[in-house]
VEXPAKE-528437 format. One record per residue (C-alpha): residue number from 0; x, y, z. Coordinates in Angstrom, 3 decimals, decimal comma. Each point is the difference from the previous one (the first is absolute). Last residue first. Layout:
N
ATOM     n          u          v          w
ATOM   NUM          X          Y          Z
...
//
This chain:
387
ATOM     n          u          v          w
ATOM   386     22,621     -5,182     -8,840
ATOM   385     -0,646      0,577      3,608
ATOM   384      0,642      3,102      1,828
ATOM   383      2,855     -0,529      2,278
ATOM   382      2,610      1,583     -2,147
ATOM   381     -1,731      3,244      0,112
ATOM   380      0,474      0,512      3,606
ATOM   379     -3,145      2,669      0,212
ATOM   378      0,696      2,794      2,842
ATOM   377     -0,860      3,195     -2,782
ATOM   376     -3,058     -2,105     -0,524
ATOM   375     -1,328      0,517      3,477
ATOM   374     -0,165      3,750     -0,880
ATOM   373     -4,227     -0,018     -1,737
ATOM   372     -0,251     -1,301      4,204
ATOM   371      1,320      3,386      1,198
ATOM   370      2,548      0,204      3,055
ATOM   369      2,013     -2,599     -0,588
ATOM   368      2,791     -0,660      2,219
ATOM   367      0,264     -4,211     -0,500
ATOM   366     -1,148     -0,568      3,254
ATOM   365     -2,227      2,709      0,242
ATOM   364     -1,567     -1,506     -2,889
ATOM   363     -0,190     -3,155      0,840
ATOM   362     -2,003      0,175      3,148
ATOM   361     -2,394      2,306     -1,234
ATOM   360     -0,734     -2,947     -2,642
ATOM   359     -0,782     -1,939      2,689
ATOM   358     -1,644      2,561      2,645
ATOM   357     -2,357      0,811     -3,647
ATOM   356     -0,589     -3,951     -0,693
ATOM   355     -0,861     -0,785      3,547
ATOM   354     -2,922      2,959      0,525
ATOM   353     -1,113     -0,533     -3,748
ATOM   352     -0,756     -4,342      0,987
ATOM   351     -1,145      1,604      3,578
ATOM   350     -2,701      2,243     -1,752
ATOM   349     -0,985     -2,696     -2,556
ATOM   348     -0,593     -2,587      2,698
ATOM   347     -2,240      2,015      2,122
ATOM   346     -3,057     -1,114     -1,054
ATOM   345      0,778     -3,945     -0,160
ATOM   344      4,088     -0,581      1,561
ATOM   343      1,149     -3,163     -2,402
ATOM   342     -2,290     -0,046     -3,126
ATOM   341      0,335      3,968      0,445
ATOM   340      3,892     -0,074      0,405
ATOM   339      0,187     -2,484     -2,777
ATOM   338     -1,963      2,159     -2,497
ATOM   337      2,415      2,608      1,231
ATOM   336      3,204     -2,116     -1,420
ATOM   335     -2,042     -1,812     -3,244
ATOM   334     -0,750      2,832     -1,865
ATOM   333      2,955      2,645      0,104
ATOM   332      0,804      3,756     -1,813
ATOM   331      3,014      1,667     -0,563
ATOM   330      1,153      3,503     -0,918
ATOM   329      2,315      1,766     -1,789
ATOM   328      2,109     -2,981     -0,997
ATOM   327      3,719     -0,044     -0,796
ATOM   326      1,666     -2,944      1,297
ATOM   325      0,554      2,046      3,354
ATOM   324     -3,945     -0,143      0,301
ATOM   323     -0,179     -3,435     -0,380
ATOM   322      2,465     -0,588      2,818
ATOM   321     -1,703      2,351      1,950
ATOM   320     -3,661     -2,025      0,176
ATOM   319      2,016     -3,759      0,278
ATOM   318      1,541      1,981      2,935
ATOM   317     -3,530      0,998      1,014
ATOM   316     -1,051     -3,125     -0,116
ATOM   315     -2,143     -2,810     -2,282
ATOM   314      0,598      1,595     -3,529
ATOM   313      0,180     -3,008     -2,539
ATOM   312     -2,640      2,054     -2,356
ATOM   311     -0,978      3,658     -1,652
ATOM   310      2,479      2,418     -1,114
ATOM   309     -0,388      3,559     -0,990
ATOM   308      2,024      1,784     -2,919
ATOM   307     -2,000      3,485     -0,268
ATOM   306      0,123      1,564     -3,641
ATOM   305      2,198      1,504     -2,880
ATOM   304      3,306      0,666      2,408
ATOM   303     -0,201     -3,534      1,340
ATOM   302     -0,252     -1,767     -3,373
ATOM   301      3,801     -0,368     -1,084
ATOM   300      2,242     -0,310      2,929
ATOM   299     -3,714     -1,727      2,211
ATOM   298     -0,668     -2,472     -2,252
ATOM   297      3,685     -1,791     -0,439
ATOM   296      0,709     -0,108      3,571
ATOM   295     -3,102     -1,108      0,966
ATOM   294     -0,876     -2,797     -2,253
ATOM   293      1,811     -2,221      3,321
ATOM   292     -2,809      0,854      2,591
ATOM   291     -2,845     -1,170     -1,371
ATOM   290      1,137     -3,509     -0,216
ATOM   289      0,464     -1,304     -3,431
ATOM   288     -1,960     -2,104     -1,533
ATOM   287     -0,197     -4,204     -0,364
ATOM   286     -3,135     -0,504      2,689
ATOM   285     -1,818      2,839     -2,023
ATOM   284     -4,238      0,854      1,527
ATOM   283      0,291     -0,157      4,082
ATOM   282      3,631      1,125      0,274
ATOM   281     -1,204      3,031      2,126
ATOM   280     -1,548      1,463     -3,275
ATOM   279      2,900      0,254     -2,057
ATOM   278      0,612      3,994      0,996
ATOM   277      1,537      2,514     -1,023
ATOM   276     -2,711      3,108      0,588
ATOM   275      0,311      3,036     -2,711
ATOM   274     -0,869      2,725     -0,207
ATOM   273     -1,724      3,582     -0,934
ATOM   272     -0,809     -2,102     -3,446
ATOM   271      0,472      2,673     -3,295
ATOM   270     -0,578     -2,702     -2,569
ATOM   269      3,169     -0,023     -1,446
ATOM   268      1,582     -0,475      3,250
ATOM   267     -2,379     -3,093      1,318
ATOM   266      1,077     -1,682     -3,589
ATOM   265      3,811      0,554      1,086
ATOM   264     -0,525     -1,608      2,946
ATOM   263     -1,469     -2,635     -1,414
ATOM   262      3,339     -0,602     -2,236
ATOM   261      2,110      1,515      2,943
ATOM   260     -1,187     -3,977      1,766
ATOM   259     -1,808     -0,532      3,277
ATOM   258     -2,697      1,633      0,479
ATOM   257     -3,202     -1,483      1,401
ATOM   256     -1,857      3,008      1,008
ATOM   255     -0,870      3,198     -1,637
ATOM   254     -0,534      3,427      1,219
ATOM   253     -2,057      2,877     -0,807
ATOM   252     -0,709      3,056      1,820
ATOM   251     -3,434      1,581     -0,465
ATOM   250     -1,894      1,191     -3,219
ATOM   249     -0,517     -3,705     -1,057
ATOM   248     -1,906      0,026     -3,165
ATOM   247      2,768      0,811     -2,569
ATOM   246      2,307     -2,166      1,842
ATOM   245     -2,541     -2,934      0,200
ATOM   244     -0,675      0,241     -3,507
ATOM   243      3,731     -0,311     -0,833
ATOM   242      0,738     -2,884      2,276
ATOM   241     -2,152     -2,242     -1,453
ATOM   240      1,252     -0,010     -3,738
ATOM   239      3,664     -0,327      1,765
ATOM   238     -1,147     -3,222      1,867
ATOM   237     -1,179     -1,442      3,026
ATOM   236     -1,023     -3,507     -0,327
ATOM   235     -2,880     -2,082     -0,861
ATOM   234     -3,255     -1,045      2,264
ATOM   233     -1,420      1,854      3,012
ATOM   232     -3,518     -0,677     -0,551
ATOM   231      0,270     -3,263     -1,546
ATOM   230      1,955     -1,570      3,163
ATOM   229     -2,079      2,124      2,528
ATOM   228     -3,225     -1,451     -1,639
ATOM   227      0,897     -3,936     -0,442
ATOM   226      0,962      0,529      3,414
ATOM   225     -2,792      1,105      1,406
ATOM   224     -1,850     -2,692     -1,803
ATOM   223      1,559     -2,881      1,623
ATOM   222     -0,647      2,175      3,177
ATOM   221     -3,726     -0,168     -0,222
ATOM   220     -1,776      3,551     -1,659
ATOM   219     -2,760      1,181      1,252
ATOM   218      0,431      3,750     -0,790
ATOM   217      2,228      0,865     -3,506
ATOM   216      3,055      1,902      1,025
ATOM   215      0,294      3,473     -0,561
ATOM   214     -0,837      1,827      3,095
ATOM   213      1,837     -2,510      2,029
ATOM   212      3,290      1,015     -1,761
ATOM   211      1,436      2,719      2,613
ATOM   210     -1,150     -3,053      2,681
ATOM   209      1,517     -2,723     -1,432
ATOM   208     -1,812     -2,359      2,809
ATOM   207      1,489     -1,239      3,267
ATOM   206     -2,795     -1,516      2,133
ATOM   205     -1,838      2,434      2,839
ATOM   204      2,316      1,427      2,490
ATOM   203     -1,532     -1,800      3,419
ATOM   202      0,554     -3,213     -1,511
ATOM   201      3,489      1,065     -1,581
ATOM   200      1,302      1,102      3,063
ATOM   199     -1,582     -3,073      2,057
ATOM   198      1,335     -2,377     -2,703
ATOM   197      3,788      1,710      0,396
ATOM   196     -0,527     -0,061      3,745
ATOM   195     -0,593     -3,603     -0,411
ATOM   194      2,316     -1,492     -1,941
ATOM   193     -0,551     -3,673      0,898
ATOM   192     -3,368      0,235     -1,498
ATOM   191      1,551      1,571     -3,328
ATOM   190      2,330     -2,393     -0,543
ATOM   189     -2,433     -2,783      0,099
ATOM   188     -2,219      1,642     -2,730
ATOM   187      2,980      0,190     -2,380
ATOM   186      1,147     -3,752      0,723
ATOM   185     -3,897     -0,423     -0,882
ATOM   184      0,321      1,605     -3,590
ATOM   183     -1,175      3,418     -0,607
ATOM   182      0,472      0,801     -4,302
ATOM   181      1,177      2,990     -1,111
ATOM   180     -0,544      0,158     -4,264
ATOM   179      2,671      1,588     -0,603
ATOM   178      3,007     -1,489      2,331
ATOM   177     -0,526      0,154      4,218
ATOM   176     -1,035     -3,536      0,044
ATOM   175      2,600     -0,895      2,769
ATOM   174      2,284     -2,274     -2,719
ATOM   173     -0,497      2,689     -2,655
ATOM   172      0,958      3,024      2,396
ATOM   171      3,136     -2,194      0,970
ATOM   170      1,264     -0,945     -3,106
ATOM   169     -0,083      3,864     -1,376
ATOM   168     -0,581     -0,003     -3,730
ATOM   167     -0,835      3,399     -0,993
ATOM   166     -2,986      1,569     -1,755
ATOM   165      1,913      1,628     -3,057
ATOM   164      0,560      3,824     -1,369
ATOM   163      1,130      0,479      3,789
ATOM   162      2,919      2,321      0,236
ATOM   161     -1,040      2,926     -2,017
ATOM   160     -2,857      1,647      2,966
ATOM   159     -0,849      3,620     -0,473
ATOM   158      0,823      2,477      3,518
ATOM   157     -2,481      2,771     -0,052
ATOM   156      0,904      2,998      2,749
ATOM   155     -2,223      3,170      0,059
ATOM   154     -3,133     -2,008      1,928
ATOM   153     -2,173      2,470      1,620
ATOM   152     -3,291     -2,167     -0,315
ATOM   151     -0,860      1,383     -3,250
ATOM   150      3,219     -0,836     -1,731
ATOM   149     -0,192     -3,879      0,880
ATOM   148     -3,798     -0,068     -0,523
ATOM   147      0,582      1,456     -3,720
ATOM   146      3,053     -2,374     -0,236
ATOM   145     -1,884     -3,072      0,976
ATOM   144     -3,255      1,116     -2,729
ATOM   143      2,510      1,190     -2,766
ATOM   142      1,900     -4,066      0,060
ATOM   141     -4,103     -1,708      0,699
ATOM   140     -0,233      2,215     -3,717
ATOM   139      2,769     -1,426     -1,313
ATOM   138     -0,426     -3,616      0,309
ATOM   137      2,807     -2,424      0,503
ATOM   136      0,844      1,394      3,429
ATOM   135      3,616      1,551      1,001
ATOM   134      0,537     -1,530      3,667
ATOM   133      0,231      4,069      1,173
ATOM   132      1,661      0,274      2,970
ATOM   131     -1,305      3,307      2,173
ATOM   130      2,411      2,868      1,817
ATOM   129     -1,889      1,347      3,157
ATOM   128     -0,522      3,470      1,682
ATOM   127     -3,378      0,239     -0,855
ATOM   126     -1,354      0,487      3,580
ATOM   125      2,090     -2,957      0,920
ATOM   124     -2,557     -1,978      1,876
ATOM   123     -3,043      1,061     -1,779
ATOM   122      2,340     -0,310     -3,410
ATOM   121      0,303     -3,546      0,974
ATOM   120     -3,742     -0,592      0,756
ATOM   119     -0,732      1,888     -3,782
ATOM   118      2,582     -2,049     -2,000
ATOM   117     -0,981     -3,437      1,700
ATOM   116      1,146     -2,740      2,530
ATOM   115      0,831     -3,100     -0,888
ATOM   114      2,369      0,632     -2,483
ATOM   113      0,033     -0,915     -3,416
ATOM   112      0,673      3,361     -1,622
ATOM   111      3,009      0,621      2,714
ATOM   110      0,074      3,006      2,359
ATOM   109      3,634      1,236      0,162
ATOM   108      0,186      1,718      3,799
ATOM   107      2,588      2,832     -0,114
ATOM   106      1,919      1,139      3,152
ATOM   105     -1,043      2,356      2,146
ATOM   104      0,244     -2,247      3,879
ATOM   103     -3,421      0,570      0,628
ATOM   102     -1,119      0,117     -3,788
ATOM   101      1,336     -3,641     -0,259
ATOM   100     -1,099     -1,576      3,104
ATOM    99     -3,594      1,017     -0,760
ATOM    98      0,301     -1,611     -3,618
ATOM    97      1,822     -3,269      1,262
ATOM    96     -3,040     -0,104      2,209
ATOM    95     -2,169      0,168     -2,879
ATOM    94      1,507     -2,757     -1,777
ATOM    93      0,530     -2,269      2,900
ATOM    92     -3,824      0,151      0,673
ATOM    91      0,577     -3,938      0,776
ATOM    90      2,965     -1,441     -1,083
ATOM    89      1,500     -1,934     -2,711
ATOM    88     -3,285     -0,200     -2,120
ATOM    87     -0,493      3,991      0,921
ATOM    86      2,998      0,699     -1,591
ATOM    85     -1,206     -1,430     -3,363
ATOM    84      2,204      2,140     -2,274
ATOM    83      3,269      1,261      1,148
ATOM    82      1,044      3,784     -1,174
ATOM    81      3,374      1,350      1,344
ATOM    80     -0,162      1,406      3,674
ATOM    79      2,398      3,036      0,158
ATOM    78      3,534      0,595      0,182
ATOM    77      2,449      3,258      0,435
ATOM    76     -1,181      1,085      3,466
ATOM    75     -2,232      3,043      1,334
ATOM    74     -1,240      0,744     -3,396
ATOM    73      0,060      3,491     -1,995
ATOM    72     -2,386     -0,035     -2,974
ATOM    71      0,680      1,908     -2,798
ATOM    70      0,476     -3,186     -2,802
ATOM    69      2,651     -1,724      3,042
ATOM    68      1,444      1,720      2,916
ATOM    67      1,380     -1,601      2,728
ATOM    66      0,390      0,268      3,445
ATOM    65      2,684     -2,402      1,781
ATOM    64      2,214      2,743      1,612
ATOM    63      3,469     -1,076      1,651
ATOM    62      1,994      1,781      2,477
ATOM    61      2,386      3,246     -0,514
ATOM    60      3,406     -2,148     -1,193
ATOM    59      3,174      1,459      0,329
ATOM    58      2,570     -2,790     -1,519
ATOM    57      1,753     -2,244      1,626
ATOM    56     -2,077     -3,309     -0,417
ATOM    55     -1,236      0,039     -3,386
ATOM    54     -1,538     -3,685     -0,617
ATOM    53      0,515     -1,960     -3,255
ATOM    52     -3,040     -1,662     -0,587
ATOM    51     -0,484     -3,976     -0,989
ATOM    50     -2,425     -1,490     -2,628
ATOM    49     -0,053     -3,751      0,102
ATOM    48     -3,214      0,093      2,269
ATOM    47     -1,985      1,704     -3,224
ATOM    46      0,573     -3,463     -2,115
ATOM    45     -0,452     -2,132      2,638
ATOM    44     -3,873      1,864      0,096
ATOM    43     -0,849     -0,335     -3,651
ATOM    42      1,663     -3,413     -0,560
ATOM    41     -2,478     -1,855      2,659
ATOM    40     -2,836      1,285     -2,077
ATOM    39      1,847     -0,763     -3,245
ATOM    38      0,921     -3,817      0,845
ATOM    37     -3,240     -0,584      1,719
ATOM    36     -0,582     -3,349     -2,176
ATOM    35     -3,241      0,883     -1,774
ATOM    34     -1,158      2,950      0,748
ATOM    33      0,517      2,107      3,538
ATOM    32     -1,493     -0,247      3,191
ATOM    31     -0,631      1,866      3,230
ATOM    30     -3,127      1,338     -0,288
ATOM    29     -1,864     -2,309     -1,566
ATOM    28      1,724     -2,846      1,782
ATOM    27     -1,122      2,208      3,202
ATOM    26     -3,553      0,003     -1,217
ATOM    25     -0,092     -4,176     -0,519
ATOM    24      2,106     -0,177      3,098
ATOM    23     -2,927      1,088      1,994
ATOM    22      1,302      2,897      2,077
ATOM    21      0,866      0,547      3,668
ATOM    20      3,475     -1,753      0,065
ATOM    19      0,977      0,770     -3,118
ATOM    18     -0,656      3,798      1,020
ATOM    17      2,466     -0,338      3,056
ATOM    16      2,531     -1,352     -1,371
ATOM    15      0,090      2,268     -3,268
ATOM    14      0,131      2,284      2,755
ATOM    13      3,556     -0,989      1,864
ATOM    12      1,473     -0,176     -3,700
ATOM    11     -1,324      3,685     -0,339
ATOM    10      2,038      1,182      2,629
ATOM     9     -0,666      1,649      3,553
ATOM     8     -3,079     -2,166      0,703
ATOM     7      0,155     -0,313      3,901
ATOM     6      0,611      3,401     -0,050
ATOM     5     -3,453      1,463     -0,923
ATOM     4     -0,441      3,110     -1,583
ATOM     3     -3,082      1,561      0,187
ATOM     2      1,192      3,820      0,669
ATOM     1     -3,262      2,720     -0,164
ATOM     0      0,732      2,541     -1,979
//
């Protein structure tokens, strides 16, 4: 495979740079933001950089591996690209590139329900080999027609959504008229014109739309009323009563996430889940929770022989990738850091953001003397996890 890494963007903080530069700071507040004060999304990721790893220095040590396997699939690395709806608001075609750099590196691509791009054109991409979010829907039947497209375009990997039972209140989406309804206002328009590669992208890629859910929403409608029909469409919260039909219906693996507390977890158990993602949704739904690395150590000594413990959120390096890992995760997945290599790099984006976060986490590992990713835990300093 081709190489696309670039080394004037060697870290994620030198991308975020880069992308804020080229985007309209409407679509990087959208990516980059959390609710109300930021005290969870900031959390998440100061959280993770407390962990430290006790390195084996004298010991034989026959080099480091990075594949994975997870529900029969064996991955080149241990993380994958979580599930971030209106990609192609941030950047152009950013969905579907994220897709190509995904199955060229083997790792899993998450397609979100509200996505810009749909089941089918992922699958296309993929050829099946993609996980989908499900934002469970009020009705039942539009529920039977997503997972019936899911299954039929290879899809053996449903992730269900706990973490959002409410819209959240994000300052900055309100103030840029990114809340339900959207609204364009002229400091919106502005941006734009002084983003111009981002308006040429988006010219030349046709406006964003919620492509999987085109086929269902009423034609003609104004964005007021948009709104009005995402808000009642996916209305109400995940619960045990919703679960169980899914789990009957659902012949594939099955994974939920949002976790955060054994008294979930323990729901995901009795209903026979394949896994389970801990996540708080990048800090972009509970200012006053935890950060998603901290549950850890009481999920994964009493859940991690019944399912998968993944982790979703604060991950930004390949250090940040390890030091997850060592907390007990079997695998990890990330929104925000390869959404930032496409904002920042276009096409290629994806393939550098996988390129930086493998010789990272690479890195590490021979450092440490680990030769398996699943063995970073063995190097956890226990004391340095966070209470």
């Amino acid at each position: 495979m081709e190489s696309h890494f670039n080394s004037e963007f060697p870290s994620v903080e030198y991308l975020r740079a880069k992308a804020k530069s080229r985007m309209p700071a409407f679509a990087y507040d959208y990516l980059a933001a959390g609710c109300f004060s930021e005290v969870n999304l900031a959390r998440n990721n100061s959280d993770i950089r407390q962990i430290q790893l006790k390195p084996w220095y004298l010991r034989d040590f026959a080099g480091a591996d990075q594949t994975t396997e997870l529900f029969g699939e064996t991955y080149d690395a241990p993380f994958g690209v979580a599930p971030v709806g209106l990609q192609g608001l941030m950047w152009p075609k950013a969905c579907e590139y994220l897709a190509q750099a995904a199955v060229d590196h083997n790792l899993p691509f998450t397609l979100s329900t509200v996505s810009t791009a749909s089941i089918e054109t992922i699958a296309k991409i993929t050829d099946g080999r993609f996980w989908f979010q499900l934002y469970h829907p009020a009705e039942e039947e539009l529920r039977d027609k997503l997972l019936e497209r899911a299954w039929d375009a290879g899809c053996r990997t449903l992730v269900i959504l706990a973490d959002t039972p409410t819209f959240a209140y994000r300052p900055k989406e309100i103030r840029n008229g990114l809340s339900i309804p959207p609204r364009m206002t002229p400091r919106n328009i502005l941006q734009m014109f002084l983003s111009p590669t981002w308006a040429w992208g988006q010219l030349m890629a046709g406006k964003p739309e919620f492509q999987t859910m085109k086929p269902y929403i009423p034609k003609g409608l104004n964005m007021k009323h948009l709104g009005l029909f995402m808000n009642k469409t996916f209305s109400g919260r995940l619960t045990e009563s919703k679960i169980a039909p899914i789990r009957e219906k659902w012949k594939g693996n099955l994974v939920v996430k949002g976790i955060v507390n054994p008294e979930d977890a323990e729901i995901a158990v009795k209903h026979g889940l394949d896994g389970m993602i801990v996540s708080n949704h990048g800090g972009r739904q509970l200012d006053r929770g935890q950060s998603t690395v901290v549950p850890m150590h009481r999920l994964v000594p009493e859940f991690g022989d019944k399912l998968k413990v993944m982790i979703d959120g604060g991950m930004y390096s390949g250090a940040d990738i390890a030091a997850c890992l060592a907390c007990g995760a079997d695998f990890a997945f990330m929104g925000r850091t390869p959404m930032l290599g496409v904002c920042a790099l276009g096409k290629h984006g994806g393939h550098h953001t996988f390129e930086m976060l493998k010789k990272q986490l690479q890195q590490v590992m021979e450092q440490v003397g680990c030769e398996k990713a699943s063995g970073l835990r063995a190097h956890l300093i226990p004391e340095s996890v966070p209470a």
